[in-house]
C-alpha positions in Angstrom: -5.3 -59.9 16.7 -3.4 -61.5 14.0 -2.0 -60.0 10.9 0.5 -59.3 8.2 1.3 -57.1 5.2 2.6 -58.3 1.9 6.0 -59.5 1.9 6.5 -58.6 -2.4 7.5 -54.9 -1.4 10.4 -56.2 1.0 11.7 -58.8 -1.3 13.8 -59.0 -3.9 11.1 -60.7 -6.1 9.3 -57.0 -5.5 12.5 -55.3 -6.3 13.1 -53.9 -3.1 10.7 -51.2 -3.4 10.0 -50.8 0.3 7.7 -48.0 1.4 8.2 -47.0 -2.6 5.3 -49.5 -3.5 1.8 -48.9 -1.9 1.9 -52.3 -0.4 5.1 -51.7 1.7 2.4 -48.6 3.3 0.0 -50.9 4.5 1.9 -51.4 8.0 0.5 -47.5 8.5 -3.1 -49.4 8.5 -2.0 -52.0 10.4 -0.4 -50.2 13.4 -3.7 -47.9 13.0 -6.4 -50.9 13.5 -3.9 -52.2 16.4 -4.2 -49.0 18.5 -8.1 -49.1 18.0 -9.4 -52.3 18.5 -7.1 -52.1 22.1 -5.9 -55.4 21.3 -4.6 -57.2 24.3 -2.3 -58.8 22.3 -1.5 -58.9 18.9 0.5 -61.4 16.3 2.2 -59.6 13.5 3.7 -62.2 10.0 7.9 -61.4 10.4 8.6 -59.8 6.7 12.2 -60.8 6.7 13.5 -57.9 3.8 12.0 -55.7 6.2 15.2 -56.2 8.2 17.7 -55.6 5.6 20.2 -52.8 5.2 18.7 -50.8 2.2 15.6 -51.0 4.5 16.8 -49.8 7.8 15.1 -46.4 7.4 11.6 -47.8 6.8 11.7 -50.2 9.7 12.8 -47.7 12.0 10.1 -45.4 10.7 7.2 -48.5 11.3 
């Protein structure tokens, strides 16, 4: 499986909104359709903002 979730909500361009904008939410689906196809394997797009400071609660959240 491979996959990805809008980068705008990480990004400055999206104003850092995060988890804040609906489309920061969308790694909740993601991680959902993960546990029930029982990937073997699965490929997910690296959303670099994701990894920032002002986002460290989200990404330890996800």
């Amino acid at each position: 499986m491979v996959g990805g979730v809008p980068c705008q909500p990480w990004s400055v361009a999206g104003y850092l909104r995060g988890c804040e904008d609906p489309r920061g939410k969308l790694w909740f689906n993601v991680i959902r359709l993960v546990n029930k196809s029982n990937a073997k394997a699965f490929i997910l797009e690296n959303v670099s903002g994701l990894a920032i400071p002002k986002n460290r609660d989200n990404l330890e959240l996800i």
